[in-house]
C-alpha positions in Angstrom: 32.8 48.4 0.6 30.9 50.5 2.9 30.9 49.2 6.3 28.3 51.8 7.9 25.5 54.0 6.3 25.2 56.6 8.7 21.8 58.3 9.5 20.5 60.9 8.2 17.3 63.3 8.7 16.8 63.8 5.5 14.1 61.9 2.4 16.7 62.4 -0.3 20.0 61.2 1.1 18.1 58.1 2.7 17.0 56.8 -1.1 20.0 57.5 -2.2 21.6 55.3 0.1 19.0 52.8 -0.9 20.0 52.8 -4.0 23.6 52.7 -3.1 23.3 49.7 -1.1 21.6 47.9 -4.1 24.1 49.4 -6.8 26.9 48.6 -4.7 25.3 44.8 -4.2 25.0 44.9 -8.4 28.8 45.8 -8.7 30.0 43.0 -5.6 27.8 40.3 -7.2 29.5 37.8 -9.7 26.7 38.9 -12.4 27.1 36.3 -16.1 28.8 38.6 -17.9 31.5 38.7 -14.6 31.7 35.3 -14.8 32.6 34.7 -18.2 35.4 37.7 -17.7 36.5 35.3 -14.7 38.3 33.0 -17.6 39.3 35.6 -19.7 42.8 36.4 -19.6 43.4 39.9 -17.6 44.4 41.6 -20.9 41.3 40.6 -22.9 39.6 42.7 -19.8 41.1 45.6 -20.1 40.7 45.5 -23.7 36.5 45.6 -23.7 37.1 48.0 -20.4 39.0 50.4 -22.7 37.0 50.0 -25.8 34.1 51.0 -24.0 35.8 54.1 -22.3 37.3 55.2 -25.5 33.5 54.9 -27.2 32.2 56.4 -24.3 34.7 59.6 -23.8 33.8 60.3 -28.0 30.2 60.4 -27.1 31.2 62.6 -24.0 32.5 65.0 -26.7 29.4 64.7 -28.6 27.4 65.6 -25.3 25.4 62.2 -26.0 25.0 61.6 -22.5 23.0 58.7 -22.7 25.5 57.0 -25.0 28.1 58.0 -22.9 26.8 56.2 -19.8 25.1 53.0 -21.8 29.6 52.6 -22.6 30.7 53.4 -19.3 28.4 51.1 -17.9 29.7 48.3 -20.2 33.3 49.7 -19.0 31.4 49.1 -15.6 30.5 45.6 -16.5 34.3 44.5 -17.6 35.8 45.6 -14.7 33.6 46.7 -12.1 36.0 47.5 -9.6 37.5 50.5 -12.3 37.2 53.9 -10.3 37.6 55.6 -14.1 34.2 53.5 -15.2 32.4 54.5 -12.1 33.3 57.8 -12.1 32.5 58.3 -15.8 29.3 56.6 -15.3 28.5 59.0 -12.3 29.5 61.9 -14.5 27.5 60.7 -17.6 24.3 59.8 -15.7 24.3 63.3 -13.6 24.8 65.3 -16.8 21.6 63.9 -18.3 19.8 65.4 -16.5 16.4 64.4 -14.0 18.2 61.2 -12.7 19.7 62.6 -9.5 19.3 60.0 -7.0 20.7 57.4 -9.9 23.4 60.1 -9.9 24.4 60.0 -6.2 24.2 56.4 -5.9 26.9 56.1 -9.0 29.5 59.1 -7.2 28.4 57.0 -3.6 29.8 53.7 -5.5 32.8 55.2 -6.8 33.8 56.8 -3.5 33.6 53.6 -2.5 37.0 52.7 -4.5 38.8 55.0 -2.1 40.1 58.4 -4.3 42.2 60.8 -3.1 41.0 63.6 -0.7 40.8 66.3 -3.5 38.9 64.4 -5.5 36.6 62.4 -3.0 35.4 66.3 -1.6 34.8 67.8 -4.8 32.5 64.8 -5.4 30.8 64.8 -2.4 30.2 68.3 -2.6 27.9 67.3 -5.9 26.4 64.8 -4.3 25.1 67.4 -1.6 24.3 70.1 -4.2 22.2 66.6 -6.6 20.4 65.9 -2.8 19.0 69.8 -2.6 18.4 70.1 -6.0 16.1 66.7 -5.6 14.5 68.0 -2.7 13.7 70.9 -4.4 12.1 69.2 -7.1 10.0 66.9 -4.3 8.7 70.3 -2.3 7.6 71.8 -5.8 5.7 68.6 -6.6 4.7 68.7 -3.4 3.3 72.1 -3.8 1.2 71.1 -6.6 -0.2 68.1 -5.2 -1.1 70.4 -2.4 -3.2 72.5 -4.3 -5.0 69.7 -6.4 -5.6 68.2 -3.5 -7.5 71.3 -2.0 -9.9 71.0 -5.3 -10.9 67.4 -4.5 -14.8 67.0 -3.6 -14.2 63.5 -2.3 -13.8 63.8 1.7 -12.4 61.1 2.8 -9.7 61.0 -0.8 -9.1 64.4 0.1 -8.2 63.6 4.2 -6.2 60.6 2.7 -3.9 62.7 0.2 -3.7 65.5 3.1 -2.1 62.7 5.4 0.3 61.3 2.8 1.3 64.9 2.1 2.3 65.5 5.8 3.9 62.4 5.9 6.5 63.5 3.3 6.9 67.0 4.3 8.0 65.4 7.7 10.5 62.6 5.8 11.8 66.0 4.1 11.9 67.6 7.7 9.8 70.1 7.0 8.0 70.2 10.4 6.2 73.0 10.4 4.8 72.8 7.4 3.8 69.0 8.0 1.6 70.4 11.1 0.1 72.7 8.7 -0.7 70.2 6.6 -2.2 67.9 9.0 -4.6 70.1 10.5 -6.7 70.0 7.0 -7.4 66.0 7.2 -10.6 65.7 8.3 -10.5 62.1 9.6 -9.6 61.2 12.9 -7.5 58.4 11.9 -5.8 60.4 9.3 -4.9 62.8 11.6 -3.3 60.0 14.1 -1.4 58.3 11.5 0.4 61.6 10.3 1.0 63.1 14.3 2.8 59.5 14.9 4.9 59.9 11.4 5.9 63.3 12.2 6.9 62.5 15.9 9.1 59.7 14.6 10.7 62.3 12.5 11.4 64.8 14.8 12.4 62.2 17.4 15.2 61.3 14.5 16.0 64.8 14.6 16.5 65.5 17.9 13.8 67.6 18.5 12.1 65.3 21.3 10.0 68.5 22.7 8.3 68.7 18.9 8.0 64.7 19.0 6.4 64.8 22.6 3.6 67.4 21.5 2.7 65.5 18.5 2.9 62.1 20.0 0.0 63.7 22.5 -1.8 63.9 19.3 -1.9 60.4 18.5 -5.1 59.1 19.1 -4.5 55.2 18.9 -3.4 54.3 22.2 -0.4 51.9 21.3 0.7 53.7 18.9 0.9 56.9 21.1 2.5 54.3 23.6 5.1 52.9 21.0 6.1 56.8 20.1 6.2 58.0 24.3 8.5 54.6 24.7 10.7 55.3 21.5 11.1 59.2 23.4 12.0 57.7 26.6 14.7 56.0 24.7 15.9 58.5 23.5 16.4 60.6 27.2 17.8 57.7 28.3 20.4 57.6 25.6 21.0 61.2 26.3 21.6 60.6 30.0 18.4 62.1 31.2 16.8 59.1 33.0 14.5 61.3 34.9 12.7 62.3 31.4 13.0 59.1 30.6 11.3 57.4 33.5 8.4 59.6 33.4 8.2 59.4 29.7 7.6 54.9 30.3 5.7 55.4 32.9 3.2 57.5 30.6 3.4 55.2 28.1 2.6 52.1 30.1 -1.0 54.2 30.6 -1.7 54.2 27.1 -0.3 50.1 26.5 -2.7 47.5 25.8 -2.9 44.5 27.8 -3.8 41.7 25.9 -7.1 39.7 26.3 -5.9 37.3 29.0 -6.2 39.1 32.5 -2.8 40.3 33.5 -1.0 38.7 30.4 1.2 42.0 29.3 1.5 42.7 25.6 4.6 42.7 23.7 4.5 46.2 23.9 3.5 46.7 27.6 7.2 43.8 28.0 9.2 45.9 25.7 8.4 49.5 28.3 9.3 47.0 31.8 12.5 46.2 29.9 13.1 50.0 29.3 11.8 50.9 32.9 14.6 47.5 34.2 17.4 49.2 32.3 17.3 52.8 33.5 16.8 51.0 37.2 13.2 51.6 37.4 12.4 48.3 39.1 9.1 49.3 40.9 7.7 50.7 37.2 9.0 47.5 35.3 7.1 44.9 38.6 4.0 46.7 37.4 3.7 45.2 34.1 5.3 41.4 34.6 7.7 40.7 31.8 7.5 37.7 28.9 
């Protein structure tokens, strides 16, 4: 039903696709209850589908949203490919309230059926409007993690939480305050494992000068080599094969070889193959390929 899920630099939108993809899965699969309908005679279907929408458009009325969405799921469930049971069940599950990922996975799934234009943009203008809201619910909890965190005695806990914190603010692309973040871990190897998450997230967004200067910060050596190559990549994708061949070049510096004498790591193969495809042949005879 959905052929491509396009990228996006965002922490909320990619769980909600998640969740999409598995809903989406739940609706395509023949589940028992599917089976069963199989050798049912088309009207008996409709009937349960319509039952269940009538009992769940009274509880609707009644502002029951639960109810409503436990019957439009069974609507769901009798005819899963009914755009009136997935929208309903979108509507229900959105208007309870604190489930907005569930939410945007159920309007994701019913866009899926293919509604008119109208109708498809006013939902995915909720869908955008359930994403920030969500987000702004993450930052706030973020915020309060934050400060408990700050009031933790254990050092190492405390560097730990710091690092995870980061992490997420980056996901949520929330750069700057990620770096702010980082700078209070007080272990090395905290501090390296955030500057490589945060570089892969600015590299995602396009900002490749950002993902450069924390990818300097990386301490582990093939980890700062896997970011530098990932960079390079990206140049190259761009059509800037000078950045890019200076960009492998640094990252073969920082590349393990493995413990056999002149036996390249994967890692130090993957760069010559990068260096060979942007015509770098004298970088890529450097490191022999596997």
């Amino acid at each position: 039903m959905i052929s491509r899920l396009a990228h996006r630099h965002s922490l909320m939108p990619r769980l909600a696709w998640a969740l999409t993809v598995i809903l989406l899965a739940i609706v395509a699969l023949p589940t028992t209850t599917l089976r069963a309908a199989e050798t049912e005679a088309e009207g008996s279907r409709n009937t349960r589908r319509e039952a269940a929408m009538e009992r769940g458009l009274l509880a609707v009325k009644e502002e029951s949203w639960k109810l409503a969405a436990r019957y439009f799921e069974e609507a769901r469930k009798a005819d899963a490919g009914s755009p009136e049971a997935l929208r309903n069940l979108a509507l229900a599950t959105d208007r309870m309230g604190g489930r907005e990922l569930l939410a945007i996975a159920w309007y994701r799934v019913f866009l899926a059926t293919g509604p008119d234009a109208h109708t498809a943009a006013a939902v995915k203008q909720r869908i955008l409007a359930l994403e920030v809201k969500a987000e702004a619910k993450v930052l706030a909890l973020l915020q309060t993690t934050e400060e408990t965190t700050r009031m933790m005695t254990d050092a190492d806990e405390k560097s730990e939480r710091f690092r995870d914190i980061a992490k997420i603010q980056a996901e949520l692309g929330d750069f700057e305050s990620a770096l702010l973040t980082v700078a209070r871990c007080s272990d090395a190897e905290h501090r390296s494992d955030a500057f490589e998450a945060i570089s892969d997230e600015q590299r995602d967004s396009g900002d490749l000068t950002g993902a450069l200067e924390s990818a300097e910060e990386i301490t582990g050596t093939d980890d700062r080599a896997r970011s530098l190559r990932d960079i390079a990549i990206c140049y190259e994708e761009s059509g800037n094969r000078e950045r890019a061949r200076y960009w492998l070049s640094r990252a073969v510096k920082f590349a393990k070889v493995d413990e056999e004498p002149n036996y390249p790591s994967s890692l130090l193969s993957s760069i010559a193959r990068q260096q060979a495809n942007i015509e770098d042949f004298d970088g890529a005879k450097q490191r022999p390929m596997k």
